[in-house]
CHARMM internal coordinates of N, CA and C (Angstrom, degrees):
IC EDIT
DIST 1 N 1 CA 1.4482
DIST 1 CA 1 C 1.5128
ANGL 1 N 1 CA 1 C 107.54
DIST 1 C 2 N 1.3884
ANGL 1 CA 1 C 2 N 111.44
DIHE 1 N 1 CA 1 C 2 N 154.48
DIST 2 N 2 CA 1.3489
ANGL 1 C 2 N 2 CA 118.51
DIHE 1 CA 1 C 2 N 2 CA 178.85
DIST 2 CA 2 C 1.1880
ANGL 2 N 2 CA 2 C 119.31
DIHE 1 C 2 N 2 CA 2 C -160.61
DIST 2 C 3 N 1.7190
ANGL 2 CA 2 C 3 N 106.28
DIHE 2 N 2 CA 2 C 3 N 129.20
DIST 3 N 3 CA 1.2216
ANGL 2 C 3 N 3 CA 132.37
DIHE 2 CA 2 C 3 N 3 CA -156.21
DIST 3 CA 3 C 2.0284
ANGL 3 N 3 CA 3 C 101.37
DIHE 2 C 3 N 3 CA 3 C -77.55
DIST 3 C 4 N 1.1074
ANGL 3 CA 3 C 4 N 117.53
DIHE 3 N 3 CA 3 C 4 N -18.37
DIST 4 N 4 CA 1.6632
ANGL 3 C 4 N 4 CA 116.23
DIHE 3 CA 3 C 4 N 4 CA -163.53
DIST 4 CA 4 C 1.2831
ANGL 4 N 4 CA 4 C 100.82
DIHE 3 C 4 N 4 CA 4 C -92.99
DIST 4 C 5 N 1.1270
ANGL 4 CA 4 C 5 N 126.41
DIHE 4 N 4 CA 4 C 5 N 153.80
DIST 5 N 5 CA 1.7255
ANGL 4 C 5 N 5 CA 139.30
DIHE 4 CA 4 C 5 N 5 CA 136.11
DIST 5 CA 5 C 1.5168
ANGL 5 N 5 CA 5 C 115.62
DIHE 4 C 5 N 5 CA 5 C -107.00
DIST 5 C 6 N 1.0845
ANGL 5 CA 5 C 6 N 167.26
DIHE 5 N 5 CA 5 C 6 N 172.23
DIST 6 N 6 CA 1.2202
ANGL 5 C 6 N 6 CA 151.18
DIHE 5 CA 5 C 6 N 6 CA 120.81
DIST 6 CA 6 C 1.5068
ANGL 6 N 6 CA 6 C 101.28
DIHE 5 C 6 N 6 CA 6 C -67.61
DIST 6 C 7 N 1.3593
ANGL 6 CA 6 C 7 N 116.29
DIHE 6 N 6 CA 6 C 7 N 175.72
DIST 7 N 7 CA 1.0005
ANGL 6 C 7 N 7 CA 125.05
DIHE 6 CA 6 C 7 N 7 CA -164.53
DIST 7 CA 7 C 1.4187
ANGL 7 N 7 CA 7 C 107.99
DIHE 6 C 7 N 7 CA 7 C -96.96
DIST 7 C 8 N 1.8765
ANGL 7 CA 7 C 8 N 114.54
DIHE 7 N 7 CA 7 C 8 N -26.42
DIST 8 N 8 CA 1.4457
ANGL 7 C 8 N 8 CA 114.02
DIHE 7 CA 7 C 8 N 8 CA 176.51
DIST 8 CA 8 C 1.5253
ANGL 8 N 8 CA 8 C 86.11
DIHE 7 C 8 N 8 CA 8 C -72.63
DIST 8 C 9 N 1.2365
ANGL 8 CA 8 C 9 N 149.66
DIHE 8 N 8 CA 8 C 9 N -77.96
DIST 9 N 9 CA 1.3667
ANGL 8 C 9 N 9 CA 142.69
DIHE 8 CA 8 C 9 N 9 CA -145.02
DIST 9 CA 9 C 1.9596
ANGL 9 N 9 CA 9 C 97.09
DIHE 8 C 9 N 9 CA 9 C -50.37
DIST 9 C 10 N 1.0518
ANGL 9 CA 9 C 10 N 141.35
DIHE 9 N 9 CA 9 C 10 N -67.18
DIST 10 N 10 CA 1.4126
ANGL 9 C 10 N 10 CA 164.82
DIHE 9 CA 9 C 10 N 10 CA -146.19
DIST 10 CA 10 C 1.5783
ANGL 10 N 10 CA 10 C 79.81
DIHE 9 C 10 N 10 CA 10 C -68.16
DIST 10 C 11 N 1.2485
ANGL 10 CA 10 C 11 N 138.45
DIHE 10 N 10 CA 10 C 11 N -26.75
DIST 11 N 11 CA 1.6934
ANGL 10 C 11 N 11 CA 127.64
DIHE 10 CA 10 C 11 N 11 CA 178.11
DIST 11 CA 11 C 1.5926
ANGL 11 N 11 CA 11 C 113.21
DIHE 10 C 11 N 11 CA 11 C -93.35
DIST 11 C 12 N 1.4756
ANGL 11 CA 11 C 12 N 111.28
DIHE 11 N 11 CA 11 C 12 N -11.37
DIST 12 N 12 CA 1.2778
ANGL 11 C 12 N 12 CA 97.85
DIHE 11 CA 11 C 12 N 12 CA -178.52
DIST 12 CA 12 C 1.2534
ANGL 12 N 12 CA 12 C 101.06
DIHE 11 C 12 N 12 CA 12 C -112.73
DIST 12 C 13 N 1.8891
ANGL 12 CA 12 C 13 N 140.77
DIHE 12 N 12 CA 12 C 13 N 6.36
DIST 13 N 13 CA 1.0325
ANGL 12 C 13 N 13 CA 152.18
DIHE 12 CA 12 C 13 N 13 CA 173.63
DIST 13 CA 13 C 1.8318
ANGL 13 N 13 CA 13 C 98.65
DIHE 12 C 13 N 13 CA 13 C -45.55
DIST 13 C 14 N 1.2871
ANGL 13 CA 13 C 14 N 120.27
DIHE 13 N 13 CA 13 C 14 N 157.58
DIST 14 N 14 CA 1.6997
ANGL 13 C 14 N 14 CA 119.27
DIHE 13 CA 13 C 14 N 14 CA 167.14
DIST 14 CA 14 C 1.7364
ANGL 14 N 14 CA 14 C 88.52
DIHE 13 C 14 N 14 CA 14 C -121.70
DIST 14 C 15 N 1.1232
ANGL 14 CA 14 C 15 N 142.77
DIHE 14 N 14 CA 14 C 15 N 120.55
DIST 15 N 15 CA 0.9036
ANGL 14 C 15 N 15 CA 172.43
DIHE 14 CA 14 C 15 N 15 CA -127.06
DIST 15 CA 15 C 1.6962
ANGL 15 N 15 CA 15 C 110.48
DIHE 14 C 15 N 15 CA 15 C -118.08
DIST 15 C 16 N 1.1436
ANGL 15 CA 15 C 16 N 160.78
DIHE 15 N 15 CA 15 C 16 N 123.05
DIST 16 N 16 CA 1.3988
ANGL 15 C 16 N 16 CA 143.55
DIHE 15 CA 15 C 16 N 16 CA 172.32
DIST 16 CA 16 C 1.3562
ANGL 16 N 16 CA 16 C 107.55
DIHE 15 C 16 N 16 CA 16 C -154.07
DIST 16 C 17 N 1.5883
ANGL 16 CA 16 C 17 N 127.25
DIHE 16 N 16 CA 16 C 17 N 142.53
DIST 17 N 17 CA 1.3529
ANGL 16 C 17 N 17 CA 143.91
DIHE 16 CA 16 C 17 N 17 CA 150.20
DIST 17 CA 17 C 1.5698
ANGL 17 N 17 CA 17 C 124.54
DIHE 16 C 17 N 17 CA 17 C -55.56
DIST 17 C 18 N 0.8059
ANGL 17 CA 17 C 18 N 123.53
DIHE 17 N 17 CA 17 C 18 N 135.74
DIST 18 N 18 CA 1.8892
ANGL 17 C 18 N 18 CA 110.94
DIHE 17 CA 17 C 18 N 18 CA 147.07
DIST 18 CA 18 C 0.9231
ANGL 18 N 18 CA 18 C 131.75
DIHE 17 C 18 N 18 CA 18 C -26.97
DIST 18 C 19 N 1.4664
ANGL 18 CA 18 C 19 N 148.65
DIHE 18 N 18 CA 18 C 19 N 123.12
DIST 19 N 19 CA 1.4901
ANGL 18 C 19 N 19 CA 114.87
DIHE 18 CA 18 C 19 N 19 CA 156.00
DIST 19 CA 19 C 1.4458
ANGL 19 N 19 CA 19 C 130.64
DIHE 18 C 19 N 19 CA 19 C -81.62
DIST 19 C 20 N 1.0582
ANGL 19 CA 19 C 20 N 101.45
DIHE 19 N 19 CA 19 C 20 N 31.42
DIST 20 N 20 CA 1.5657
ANGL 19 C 20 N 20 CA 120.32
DIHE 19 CA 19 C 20 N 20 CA 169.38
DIST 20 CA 20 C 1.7615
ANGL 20 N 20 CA 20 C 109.49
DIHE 19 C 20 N 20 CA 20 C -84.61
DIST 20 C 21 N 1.3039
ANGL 20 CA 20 C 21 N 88.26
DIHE 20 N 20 CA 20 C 21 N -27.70
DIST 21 N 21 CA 1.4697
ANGL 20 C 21 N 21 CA 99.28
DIHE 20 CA 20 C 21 N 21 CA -162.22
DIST 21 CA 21 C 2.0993
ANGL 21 N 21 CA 21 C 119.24
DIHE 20 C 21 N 21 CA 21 C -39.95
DIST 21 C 22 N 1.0516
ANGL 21 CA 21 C 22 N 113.12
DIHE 21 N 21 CA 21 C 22 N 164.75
DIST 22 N 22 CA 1.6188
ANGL 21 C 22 N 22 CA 89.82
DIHE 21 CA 21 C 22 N 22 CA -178.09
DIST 22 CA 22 C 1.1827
ANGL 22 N 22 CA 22 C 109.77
DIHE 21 C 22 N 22 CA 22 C -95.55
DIST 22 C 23 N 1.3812
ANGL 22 CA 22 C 23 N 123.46
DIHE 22 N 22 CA 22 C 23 N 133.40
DIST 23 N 23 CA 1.6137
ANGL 22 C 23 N 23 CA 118.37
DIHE 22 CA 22 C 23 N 23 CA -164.66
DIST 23 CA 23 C 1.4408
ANGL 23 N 23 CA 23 C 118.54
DIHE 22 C 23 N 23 CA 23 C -82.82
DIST 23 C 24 N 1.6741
ANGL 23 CA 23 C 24 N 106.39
DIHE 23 N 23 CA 23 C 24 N -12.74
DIST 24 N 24 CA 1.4532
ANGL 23 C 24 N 24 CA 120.16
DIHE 23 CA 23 C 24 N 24 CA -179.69
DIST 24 CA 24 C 1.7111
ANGL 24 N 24 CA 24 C 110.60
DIHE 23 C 24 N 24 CA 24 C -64.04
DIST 24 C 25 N 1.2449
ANGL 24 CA 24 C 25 N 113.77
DIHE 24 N 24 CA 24 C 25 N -38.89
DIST 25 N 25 CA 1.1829
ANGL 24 C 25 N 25 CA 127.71
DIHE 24 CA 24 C 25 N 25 CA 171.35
DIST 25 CA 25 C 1.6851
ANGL 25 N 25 CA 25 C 108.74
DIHE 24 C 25 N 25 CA 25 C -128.94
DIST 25 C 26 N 1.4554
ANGL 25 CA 25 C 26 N 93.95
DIHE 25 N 25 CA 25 C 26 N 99.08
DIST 26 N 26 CA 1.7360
ANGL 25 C 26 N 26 CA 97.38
DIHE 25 CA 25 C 26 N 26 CA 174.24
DIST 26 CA 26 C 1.6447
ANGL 26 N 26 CA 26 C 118.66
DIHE 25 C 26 N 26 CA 26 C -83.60
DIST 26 C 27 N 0.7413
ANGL 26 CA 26 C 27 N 126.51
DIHE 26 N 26 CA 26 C 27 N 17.61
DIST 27 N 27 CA 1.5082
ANGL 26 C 27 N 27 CA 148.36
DIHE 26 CA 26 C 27 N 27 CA -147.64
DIST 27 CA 27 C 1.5633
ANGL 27 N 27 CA 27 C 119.47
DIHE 26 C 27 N 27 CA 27 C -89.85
DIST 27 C 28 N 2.0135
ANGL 27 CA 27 C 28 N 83.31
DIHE 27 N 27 CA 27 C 28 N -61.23
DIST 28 N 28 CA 1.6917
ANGL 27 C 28 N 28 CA 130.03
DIHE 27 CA 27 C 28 N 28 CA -166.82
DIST 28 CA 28 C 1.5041
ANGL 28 N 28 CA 28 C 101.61
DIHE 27 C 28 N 28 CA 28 C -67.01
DIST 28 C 29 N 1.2032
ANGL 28 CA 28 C 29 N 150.51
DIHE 28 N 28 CA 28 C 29 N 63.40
DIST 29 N 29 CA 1.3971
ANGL 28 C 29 N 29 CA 143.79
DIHE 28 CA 28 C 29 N 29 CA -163.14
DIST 29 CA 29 C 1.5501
ANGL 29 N 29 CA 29 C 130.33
DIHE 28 C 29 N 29 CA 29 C -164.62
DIST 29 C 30 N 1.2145
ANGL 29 CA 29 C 30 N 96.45
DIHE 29 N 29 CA 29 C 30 N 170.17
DIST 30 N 30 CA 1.8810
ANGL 29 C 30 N 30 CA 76.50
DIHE 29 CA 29 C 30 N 30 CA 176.42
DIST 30 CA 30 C 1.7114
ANGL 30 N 30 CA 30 C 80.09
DIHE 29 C 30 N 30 CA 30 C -124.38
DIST 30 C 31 N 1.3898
ANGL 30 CA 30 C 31 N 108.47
DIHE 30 N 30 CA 30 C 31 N 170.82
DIST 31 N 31 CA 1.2004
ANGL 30 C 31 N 31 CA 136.73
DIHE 30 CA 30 C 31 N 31 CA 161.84
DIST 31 CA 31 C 1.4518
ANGL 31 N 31 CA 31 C 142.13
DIHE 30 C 31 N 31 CA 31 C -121.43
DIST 31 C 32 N 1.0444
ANGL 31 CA 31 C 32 N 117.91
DIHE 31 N 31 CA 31 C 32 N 143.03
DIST 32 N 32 CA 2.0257
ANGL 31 C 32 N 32 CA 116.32
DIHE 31 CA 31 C 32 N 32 CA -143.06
DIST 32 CA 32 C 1.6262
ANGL 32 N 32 CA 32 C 78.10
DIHE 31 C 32 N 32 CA 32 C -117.99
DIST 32 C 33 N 1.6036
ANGL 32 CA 32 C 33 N 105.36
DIHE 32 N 32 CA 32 C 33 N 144.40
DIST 33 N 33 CA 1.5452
ANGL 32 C 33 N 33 CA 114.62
DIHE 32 CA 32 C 33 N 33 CA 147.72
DIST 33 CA 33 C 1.5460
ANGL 33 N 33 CA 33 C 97.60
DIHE 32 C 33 N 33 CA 33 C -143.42
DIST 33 C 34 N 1.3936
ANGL 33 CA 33 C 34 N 114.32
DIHE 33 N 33 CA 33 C 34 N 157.82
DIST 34 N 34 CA 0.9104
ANGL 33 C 34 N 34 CA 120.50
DIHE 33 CA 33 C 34 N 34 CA -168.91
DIST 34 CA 34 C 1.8858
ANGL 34 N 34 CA 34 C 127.59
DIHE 33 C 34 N 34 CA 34 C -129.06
DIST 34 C 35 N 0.8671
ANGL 34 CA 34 C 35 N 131.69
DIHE 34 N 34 CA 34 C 35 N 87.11
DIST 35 N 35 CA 1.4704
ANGL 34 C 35 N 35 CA 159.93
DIHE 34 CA 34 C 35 N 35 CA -175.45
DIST 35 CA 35 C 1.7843
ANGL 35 N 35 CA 35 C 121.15
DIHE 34 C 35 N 35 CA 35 C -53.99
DIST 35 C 36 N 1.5201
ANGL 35 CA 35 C 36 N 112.61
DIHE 35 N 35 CA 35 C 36 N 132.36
DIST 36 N 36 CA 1.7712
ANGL 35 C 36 N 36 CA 82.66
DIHE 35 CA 35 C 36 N 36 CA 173.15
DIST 36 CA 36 C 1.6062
ANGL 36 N 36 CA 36 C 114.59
DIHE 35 C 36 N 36 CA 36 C -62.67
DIST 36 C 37 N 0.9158
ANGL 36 CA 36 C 37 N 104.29
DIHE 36 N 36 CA 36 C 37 N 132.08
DIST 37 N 37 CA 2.0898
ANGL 36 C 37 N 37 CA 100.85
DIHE 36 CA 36 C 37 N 37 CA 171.72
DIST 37 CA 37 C 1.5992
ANGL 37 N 37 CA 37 C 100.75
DIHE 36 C 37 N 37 CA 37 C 91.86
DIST 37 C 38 N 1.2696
ANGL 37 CA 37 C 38 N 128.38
DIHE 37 N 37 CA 37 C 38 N -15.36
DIST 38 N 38 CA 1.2156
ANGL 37 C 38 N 38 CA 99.69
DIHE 37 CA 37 C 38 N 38 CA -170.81
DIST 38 CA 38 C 2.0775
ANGL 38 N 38 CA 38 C 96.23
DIHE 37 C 38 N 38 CA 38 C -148.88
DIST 38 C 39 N 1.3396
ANGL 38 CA 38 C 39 N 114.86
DIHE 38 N 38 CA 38 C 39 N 167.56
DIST 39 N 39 CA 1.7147
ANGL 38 C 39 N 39 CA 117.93
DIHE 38 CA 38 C 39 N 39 CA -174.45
DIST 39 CA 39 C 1.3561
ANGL 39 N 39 CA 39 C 78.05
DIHE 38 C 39 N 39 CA 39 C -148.57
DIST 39 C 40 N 2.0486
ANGL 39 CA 39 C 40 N 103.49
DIHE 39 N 39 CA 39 C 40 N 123.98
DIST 40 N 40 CA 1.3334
ANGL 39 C 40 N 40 CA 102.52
DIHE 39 CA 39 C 40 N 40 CA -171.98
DIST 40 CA 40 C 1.6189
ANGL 40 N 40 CA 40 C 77.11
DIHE 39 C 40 N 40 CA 40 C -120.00
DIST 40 C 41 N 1.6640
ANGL 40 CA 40 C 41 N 102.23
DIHE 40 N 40 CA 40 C 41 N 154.02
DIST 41 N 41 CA 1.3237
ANGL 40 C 41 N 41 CA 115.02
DIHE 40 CA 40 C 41 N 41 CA 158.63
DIST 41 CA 41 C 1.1073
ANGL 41 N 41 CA 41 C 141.83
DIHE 40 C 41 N 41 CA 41 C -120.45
DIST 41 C 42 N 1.5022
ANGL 41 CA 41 C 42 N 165.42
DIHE 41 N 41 CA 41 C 42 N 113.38
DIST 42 N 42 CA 1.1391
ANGL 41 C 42 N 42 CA 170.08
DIHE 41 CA 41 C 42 N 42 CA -144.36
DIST 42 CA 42 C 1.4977
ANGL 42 N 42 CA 42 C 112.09
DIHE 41 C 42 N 42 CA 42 C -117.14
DIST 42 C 43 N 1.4123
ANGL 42 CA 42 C 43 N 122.97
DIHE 42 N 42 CA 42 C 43 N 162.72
DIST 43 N 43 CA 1.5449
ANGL 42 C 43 N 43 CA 137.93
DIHE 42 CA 42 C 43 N 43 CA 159.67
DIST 43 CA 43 C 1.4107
ANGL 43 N 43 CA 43 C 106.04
DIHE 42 C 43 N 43 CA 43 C -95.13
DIST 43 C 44 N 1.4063
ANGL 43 CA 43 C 44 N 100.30
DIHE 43 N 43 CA 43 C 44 N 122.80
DIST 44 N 44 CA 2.0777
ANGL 43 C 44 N 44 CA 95.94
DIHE 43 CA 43 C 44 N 44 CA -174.43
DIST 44 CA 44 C 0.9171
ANGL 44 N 44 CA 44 C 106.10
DIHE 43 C 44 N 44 CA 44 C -67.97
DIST 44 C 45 N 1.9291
ANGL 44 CA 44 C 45 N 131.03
DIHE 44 N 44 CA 44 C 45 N -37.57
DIST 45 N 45 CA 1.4801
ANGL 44 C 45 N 45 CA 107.27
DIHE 44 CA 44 C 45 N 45 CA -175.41
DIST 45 CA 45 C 1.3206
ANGL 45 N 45 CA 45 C 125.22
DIHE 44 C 45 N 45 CA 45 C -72.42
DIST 45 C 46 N 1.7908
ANGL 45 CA 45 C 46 N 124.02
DIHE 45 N 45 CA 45 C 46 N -0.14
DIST 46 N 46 CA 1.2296
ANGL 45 C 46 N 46 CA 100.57
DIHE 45 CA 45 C 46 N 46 CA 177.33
DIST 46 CA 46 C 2.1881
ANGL 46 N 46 CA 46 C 86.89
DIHE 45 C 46 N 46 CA 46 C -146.97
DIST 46 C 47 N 1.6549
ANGL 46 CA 46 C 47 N 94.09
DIHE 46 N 46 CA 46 C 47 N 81.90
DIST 47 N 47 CA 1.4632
ANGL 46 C 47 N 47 CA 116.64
DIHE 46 CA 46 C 47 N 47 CA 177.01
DIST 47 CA 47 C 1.7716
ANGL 47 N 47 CA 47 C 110.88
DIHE 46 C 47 N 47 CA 47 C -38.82
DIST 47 C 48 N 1.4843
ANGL 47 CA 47 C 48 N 123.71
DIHE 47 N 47 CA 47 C 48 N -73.33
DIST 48 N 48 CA 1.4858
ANGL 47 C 48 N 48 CA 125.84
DIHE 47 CA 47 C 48 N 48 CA 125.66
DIST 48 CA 48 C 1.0731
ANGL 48 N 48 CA 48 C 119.50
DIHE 47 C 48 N 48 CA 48 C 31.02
DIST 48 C 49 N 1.5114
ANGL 48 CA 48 C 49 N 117.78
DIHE 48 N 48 CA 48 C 49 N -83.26
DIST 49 N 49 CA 1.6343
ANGL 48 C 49 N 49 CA 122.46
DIHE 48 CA 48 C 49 N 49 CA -149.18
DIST 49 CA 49 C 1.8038
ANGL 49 N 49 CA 49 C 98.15
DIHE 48 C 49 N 49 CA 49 C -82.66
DIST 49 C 50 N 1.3999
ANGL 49 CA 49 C 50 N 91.35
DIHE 49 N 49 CA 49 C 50 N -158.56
DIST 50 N 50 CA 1.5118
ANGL 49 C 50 N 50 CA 92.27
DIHE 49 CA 49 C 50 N 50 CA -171.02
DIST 50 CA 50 C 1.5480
ANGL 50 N 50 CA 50 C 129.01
DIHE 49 C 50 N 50 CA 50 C -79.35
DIST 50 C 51 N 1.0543
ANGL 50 CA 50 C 51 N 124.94
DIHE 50 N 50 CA 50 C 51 N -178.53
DIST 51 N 51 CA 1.8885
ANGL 50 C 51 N 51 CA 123.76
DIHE 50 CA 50 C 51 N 51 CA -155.14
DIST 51 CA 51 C 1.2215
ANGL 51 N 51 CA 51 C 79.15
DIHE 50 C 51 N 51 CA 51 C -162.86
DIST 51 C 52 N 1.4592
ANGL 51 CA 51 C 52 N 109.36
DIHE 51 N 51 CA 51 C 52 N 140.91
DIST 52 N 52 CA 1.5136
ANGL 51 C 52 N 52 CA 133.10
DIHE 51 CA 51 C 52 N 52 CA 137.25
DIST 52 CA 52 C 1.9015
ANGL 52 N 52 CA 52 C 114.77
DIHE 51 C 52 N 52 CA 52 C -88.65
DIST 52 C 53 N 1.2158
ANGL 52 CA 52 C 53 N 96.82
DIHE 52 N 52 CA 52 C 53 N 167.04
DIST 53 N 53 CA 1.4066
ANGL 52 C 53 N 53 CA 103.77
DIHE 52 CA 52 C 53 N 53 CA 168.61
DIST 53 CA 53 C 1.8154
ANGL 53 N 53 CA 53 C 114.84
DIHE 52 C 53 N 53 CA 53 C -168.93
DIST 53 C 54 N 1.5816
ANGL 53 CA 53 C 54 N 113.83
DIHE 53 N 53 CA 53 C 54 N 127.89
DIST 54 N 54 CA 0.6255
ANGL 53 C 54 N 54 CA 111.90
DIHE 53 CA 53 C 54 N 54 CA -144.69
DIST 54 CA 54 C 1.8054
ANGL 54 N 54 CA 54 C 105.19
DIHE 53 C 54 N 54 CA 54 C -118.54
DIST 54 C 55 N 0.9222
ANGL 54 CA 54 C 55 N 131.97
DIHE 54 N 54 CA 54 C 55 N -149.42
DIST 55 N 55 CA 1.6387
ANGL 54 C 55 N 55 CA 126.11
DIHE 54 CA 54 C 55 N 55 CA 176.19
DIST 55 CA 55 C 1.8705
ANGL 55 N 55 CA 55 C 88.69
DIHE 54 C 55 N 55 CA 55 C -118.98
DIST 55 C 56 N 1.5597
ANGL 55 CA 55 C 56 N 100.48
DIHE 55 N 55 CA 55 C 56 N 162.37
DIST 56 N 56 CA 1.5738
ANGL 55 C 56 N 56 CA 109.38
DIHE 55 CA 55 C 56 N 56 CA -167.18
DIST 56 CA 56 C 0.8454
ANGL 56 N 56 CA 56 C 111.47
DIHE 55 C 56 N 56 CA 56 C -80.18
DIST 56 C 57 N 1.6504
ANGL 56 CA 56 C 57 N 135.88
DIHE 56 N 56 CA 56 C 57 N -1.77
DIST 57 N 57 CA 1.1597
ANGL 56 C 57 N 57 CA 131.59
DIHE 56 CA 56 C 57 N 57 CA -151.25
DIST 57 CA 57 C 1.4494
ANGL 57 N 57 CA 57 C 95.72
DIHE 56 C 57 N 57 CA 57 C -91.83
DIST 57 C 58 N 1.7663
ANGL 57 CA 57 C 58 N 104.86
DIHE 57 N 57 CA 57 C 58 N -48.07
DIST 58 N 58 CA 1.4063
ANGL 57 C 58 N 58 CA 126.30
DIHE 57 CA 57 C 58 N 58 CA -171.68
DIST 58 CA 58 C 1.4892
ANGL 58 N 58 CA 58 C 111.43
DIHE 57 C 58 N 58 CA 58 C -72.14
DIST 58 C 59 N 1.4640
ANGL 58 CA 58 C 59 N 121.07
DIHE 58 N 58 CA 58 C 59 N -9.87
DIST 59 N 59 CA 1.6205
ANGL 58 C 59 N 59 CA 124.33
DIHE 58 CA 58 C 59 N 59 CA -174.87
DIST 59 CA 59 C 1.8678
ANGL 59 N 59 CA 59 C 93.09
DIHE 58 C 59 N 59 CA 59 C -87.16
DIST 59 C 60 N 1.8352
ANGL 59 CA 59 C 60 N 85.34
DIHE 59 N 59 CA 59 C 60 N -41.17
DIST 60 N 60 CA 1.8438
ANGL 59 C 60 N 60 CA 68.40
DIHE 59 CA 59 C 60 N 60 CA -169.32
DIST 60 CA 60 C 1.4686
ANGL 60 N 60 CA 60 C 112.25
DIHE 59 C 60 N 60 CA 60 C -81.69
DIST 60 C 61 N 1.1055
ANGL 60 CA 60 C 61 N 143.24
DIHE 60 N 60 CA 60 C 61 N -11.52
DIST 61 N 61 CA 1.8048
ANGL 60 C 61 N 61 CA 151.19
DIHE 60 CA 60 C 61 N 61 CA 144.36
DIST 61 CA 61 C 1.2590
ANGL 61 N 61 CA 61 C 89.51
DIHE 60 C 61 N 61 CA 61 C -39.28
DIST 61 C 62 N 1.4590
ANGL 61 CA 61 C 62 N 139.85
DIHE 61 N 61 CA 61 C 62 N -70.79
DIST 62 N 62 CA 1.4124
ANGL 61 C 62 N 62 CA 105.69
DIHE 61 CA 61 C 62 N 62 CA -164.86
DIST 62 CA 62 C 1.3709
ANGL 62 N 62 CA 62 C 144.93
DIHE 61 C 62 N 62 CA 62 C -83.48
DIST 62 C 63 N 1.8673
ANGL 62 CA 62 C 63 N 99.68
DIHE 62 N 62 CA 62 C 63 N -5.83
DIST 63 N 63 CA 1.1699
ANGL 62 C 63 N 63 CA 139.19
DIHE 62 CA 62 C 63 N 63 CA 173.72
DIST 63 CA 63 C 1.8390
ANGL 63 N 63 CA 63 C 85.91
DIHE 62 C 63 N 63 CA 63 C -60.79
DIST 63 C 64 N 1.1689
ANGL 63 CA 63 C 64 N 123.12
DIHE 63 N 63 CA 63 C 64 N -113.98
DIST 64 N 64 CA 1.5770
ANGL 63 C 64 N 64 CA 119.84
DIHE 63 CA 63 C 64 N 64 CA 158.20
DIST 64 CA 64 C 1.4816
ANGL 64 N 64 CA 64 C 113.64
DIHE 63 C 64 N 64 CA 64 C 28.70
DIST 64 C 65 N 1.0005
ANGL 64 CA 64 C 65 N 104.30
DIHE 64 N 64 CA 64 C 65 N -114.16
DIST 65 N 65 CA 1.3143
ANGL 64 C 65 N 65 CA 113.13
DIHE 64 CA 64 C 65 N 65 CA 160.29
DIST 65 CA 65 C 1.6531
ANGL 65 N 65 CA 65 C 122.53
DIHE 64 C 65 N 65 CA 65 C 2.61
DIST 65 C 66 N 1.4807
ANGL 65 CA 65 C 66 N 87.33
DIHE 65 N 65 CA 65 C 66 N -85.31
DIST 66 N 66 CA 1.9457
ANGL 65 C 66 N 66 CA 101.71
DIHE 65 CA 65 C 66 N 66 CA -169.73
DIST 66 CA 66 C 1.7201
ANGL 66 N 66 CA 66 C 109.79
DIHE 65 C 66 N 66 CA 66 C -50.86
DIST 66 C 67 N 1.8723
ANGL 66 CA 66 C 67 N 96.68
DIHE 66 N 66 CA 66 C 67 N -33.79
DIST 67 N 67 CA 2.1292
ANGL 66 C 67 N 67 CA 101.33
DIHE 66 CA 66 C 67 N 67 CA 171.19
DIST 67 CA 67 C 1.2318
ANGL 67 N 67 CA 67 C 106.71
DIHE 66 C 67 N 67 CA 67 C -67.99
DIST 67 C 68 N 1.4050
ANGL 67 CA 67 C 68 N 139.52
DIHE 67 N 67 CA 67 C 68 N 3.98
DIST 68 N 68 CA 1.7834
ANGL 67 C 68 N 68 CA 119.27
DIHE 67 CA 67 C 68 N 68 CA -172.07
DIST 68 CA 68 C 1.5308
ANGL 68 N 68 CA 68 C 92.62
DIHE 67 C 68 N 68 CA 68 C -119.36
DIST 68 C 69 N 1.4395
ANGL 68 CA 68 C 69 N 133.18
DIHE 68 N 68 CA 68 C 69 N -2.98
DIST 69 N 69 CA 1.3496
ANGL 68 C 69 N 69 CA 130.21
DIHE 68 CA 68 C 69 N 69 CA -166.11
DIST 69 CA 69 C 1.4247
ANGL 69 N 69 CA 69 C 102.59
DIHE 68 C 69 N 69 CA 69 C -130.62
END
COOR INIT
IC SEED 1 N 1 CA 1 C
IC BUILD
């Protein structure tokens, strides 16, 4: 896992919500972009701050996961 983006990589990221997400407040969320080798994630309300990003193997384990709970 990895805590960095640079900032040139973090501009050419495409950025996306859930569509689960709640539309009453679009705000409340995190946001997925997705990279060769790596699925970085962010907090939408503060785009800016910090992102993890992780390898796909481990996005889709938690993807998995988070649908059975």
């Amino acid at each position: 896992m990895s805590s960095e983006t640079s900032a040139e990589d973090a501009s050419e990221l495409a950025w996306f919500k859930s569509s689960y997400s709640d539309s009453s407040n679009s705000n409340e969320c995190v946001e997925v972009a997705t990279a060769p080798g790596a699925v970085h994630v962010r907090d939408s309300k503060n785009a800016r701050g910090p992102r993890i990003s992780v390898r796909p193997a481990v996005w889709e384990g938690f993807v998995s996961y988070a649908a059975q709970h």
